[in-house]
N, C-alpha and C positions, 0 to 999 in steps of 0.2 A: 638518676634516682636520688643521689645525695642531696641534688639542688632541690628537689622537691618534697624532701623531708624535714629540709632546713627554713620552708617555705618561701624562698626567693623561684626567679624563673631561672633559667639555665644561661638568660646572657647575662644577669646579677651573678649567677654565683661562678660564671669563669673571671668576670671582671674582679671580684675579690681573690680569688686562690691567684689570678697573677701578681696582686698586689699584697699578699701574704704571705707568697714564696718569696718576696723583695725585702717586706721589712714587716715586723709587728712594731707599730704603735705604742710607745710609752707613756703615754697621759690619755686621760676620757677625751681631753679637746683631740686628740690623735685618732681617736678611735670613731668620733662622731662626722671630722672630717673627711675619714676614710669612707664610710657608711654614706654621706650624701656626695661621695661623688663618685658614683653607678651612674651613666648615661640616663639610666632608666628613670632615674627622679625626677619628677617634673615640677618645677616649684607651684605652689599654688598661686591663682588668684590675688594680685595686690603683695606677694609676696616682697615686690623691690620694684619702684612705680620708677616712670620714666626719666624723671629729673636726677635719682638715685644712680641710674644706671649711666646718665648723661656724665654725670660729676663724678663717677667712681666713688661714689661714700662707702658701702661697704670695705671698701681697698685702703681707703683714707683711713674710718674708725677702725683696720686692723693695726695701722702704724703707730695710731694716736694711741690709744686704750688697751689694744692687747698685743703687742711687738714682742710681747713673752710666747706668745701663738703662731708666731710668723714661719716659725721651719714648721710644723706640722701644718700647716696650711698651706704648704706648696702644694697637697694631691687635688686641690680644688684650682687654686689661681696658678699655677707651674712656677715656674724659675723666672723673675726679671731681667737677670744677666740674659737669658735663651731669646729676649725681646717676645714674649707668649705675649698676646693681648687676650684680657678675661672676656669672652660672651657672653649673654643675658644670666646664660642658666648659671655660668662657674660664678658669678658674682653675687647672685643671687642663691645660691649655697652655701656660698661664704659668709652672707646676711645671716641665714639660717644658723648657721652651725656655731656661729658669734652669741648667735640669740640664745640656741638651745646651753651653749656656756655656763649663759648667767641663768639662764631657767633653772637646770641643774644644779644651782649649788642655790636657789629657793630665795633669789631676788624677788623684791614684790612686784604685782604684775603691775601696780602703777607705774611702777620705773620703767619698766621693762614697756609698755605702750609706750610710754613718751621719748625715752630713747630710740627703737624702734622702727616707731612709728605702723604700729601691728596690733589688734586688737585680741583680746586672749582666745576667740575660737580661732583664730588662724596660727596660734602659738601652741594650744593643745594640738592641731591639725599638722604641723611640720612634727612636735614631737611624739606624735604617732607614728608617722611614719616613718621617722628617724628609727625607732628602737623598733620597728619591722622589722627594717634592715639589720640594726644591730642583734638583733633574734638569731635571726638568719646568719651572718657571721659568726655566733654562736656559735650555730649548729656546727658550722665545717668545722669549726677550732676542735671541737668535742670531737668527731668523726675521724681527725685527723689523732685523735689521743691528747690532744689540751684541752682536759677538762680544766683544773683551776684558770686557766682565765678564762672559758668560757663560762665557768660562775661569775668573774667578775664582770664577764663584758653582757651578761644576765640584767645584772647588777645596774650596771649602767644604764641598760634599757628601762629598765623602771626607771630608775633616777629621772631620764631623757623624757621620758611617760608620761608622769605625772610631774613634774617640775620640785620634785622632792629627794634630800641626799640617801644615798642609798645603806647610811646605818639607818635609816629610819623603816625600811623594808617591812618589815616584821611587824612592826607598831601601825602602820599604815593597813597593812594583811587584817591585823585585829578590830580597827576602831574606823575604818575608813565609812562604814555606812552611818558613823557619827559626827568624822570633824573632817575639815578642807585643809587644805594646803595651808593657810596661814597659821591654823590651829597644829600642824607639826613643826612647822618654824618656831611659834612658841614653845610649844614643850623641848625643842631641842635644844633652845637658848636656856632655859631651864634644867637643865642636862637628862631629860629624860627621854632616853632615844627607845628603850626597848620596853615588850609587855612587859615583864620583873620589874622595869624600873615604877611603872604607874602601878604594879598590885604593889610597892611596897611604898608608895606615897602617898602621904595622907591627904582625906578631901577637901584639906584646906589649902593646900597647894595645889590640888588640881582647881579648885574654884579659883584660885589668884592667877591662874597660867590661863585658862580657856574663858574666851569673854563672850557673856552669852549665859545667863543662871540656869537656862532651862537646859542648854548642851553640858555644861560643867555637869548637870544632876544626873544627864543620862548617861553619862561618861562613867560617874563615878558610879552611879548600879550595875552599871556591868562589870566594871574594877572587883567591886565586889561580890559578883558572882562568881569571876574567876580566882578570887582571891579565898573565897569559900573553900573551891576545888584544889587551888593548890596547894596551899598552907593546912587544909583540914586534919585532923590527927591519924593516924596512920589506923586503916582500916583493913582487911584481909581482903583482897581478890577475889575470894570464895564468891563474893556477892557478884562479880563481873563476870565469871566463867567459873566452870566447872572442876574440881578437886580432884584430882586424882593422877595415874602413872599413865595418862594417855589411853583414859578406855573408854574416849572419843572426841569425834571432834571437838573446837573450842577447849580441851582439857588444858589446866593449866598444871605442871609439871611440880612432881614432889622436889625433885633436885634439881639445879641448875648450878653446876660449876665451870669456874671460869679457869681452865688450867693455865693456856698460854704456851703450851710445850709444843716448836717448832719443825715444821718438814713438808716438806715440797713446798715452800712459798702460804702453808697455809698453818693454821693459829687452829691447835685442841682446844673446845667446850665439849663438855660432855651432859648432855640433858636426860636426866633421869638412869642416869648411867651407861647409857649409849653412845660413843663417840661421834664427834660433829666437828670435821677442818672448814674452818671460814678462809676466808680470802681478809688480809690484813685488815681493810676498811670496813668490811662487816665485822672484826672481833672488836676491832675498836670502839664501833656502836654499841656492841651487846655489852663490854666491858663499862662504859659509860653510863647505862642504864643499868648494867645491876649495881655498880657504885651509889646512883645516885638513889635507889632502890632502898638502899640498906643506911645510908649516909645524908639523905637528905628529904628531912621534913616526911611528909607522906610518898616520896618518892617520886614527882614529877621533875623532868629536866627538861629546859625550855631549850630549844635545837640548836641555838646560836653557841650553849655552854658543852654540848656534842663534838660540835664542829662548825668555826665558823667558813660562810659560805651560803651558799643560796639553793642545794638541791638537796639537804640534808633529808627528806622524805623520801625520795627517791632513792637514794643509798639505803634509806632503813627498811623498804619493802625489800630491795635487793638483799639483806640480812637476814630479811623472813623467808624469802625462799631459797636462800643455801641453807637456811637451819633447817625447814620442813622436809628439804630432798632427804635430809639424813633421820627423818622419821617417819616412823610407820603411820601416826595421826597428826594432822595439821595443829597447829599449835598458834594461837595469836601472839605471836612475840608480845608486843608494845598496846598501850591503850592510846588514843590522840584526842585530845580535848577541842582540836579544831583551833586553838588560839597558839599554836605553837609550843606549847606543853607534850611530851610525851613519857610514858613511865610502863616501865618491862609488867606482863603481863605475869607477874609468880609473889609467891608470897614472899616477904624479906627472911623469914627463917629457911626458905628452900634453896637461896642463893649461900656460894661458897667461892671463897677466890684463893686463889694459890699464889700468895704475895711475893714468897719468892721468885718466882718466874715472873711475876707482873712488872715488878722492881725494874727490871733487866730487860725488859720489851722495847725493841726498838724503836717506837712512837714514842717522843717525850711528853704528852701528851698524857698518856698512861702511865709511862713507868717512873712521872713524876708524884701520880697520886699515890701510888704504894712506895713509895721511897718515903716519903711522909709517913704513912702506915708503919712501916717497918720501922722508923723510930716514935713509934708512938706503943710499939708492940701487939699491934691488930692483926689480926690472922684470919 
């Protein structure tokens, strides 16, 4: 049931949990290596032609170019000491997982053909089904209770995906029906990895970074539509949802304090005077947004400044339904602008935070921003 939750078949995912009860992988090139060597992969078509496999090139360009790769590359080509000789498929995995290396960290695809020698639909076509796999790993990591690397091994997967590094995640989520892979290489050499970084960059930077007048211009209208939405002056809720102590659905709530006072593993908010225990990673969110509520701009916070990591949406619906169990009217926690913005569903006069307790909260994360507070004397 696990294997087919995680989307692999059941002889993928015994072949990875014996190799996960052995060792986890410390580097992407560890994790992709792991990922393409499941029996079950079949290299594609032209993947490693016959001359390649005659001459051991892949085996060759592992010693020459990447000998830094050589012990994670054992789960594909095994031990030379043991005398293992590589077959079509281990060699031509090795090919692969070399390739998807440089793809990954957003080599250009001319290089990448001519080194190669692979043409870019068959380079999108391994790193599809690379990050399948690595999906799928994911999943048992998660199921097994490691979530954080399963964000990161997420993470990878994209990276492996689209041939793009994975701070760029988030920017590529926003703007990908505008610009291509080469167009996030630019902006990254540019240091603008995230949406914050292009809404707060002017369009004259973005014209000098993306080449192309007509995609710079569509670029920048969107910038500027989100840049409308975020930065806009603080407006009242009232206009989003409904006013009042929960006399119905959609209601947005008169009070909303953030107390922080701890017992049984779970964190006090109290909403509209009602007690509400979160589980640590849901107070943390709600703490976050009403921070950023009261503290910043018109109160949207982009998910990356939440928590970094990659399933930060998922955590915040899981916040909306431990808050709603403990009321009697469902309550929209958060608004999502779809671009990665999101900002607590209440007015900034109805939020209150108990800085003392905040201060002292065992996430540094939190009880760095009210430690700040507290000598600034904000209550």
């Amino acid at each position: 049931e696990s294997a087919a939750l995680c989307g692999l078949r059941f002889a993928e995912a015994t072949h990875f949990r014996l190799l996960l009860d052995r060792h986890l992988p410390d580097t992407p090139f560890g994790w992709i290596a792991l990922a393409l060597s499941v029996p079950e992969w079949t290299p594609p078509a032209g993947m490693l032609a016959r001359y390649e496999f005659a001459e051991n090139a892949p085996v060759r360009l592992l010693y020459q170019q990447f000998d830094h790769l050589l012990e994670p590359a054992r789960v594909l080509i095994g031990d030379e000491s043991s005398g293992h000789v590589c077959d079509y498929r281990s060699m031509a995995a090795l090919k692969a997982a070399l390739l998807l290396e440089r793809w990954r960290q957003m080599t250009p695809v001319e290089q990448l053909e001519e080194q190669f020698q692979i043409h870019i639909g068959q380079i999108m076509g391994v790193g599809e089904a690379c990050a399948h796999l690595l999906s799928g790993i994911a999943g048992l990591l998660e199921a097994s209770g490691n979530e954080r690397r399963a964000d990161d091994l997420r993470l990878l997967a994209f990276s492996v995906r689209f041939g793009i590094a994975p701070e760029l995640h988030d920017l590529h989520e926003a703007f990908r029906s505008i610009l291509v892979r080469s167009d996030f290489a630019a902006l990254a050499k540019a240091g603008l990895t995230r949406p914050p970084d292009l809404v707060k960059a002017s369009p004259e930077v973005i014209a000098n970074t993306i080449i192309g007048e007509a995609k710079a211009k569509r670029l920048n209208k969107k910038i500027a539509i989100l840049k409308q939405e975020v930065y806009m002056p603080q407006v009242d809720v009232a206009h989003h949802s409904m006013v009042g102590s929960h006399h119905g659905p959609g209601a947005s709530p008169v009070s909303v304090e953030i107390d922080g006072t701890y017992e049984k593993e779970r964190y006090l908010v109290r909403i509209d005077g009602l007690p509400v225990w979160l589980t640590g990673k849901s107070f943390k969110y709600l703490t976050r947004l009403a921070w950023s509520r009261l503290h910043q701009d018109s109160g949207w916070i982009f998910k990356e400044d939440i928590e970094r990591g990659f399933n930060q949406a998922r955590y915040l619906y899981r916040m909306k339904n431990e808050i709603n169990d403990g009321l009697s009217n469902a309550w929209p926690v958060f608004e999502n602008n779809r671009l990665g913005y999101y900002r607590l569903n209440a007015e900034a006069a109805a939020i209150q935070l108990n800085t003392e307790n905040l201060r002292n909260h065992p996430d540094f994360e939190v009880s760095s921003l009210f430690a700040a507070m507290a000598k600034q004397g904000v209550n």
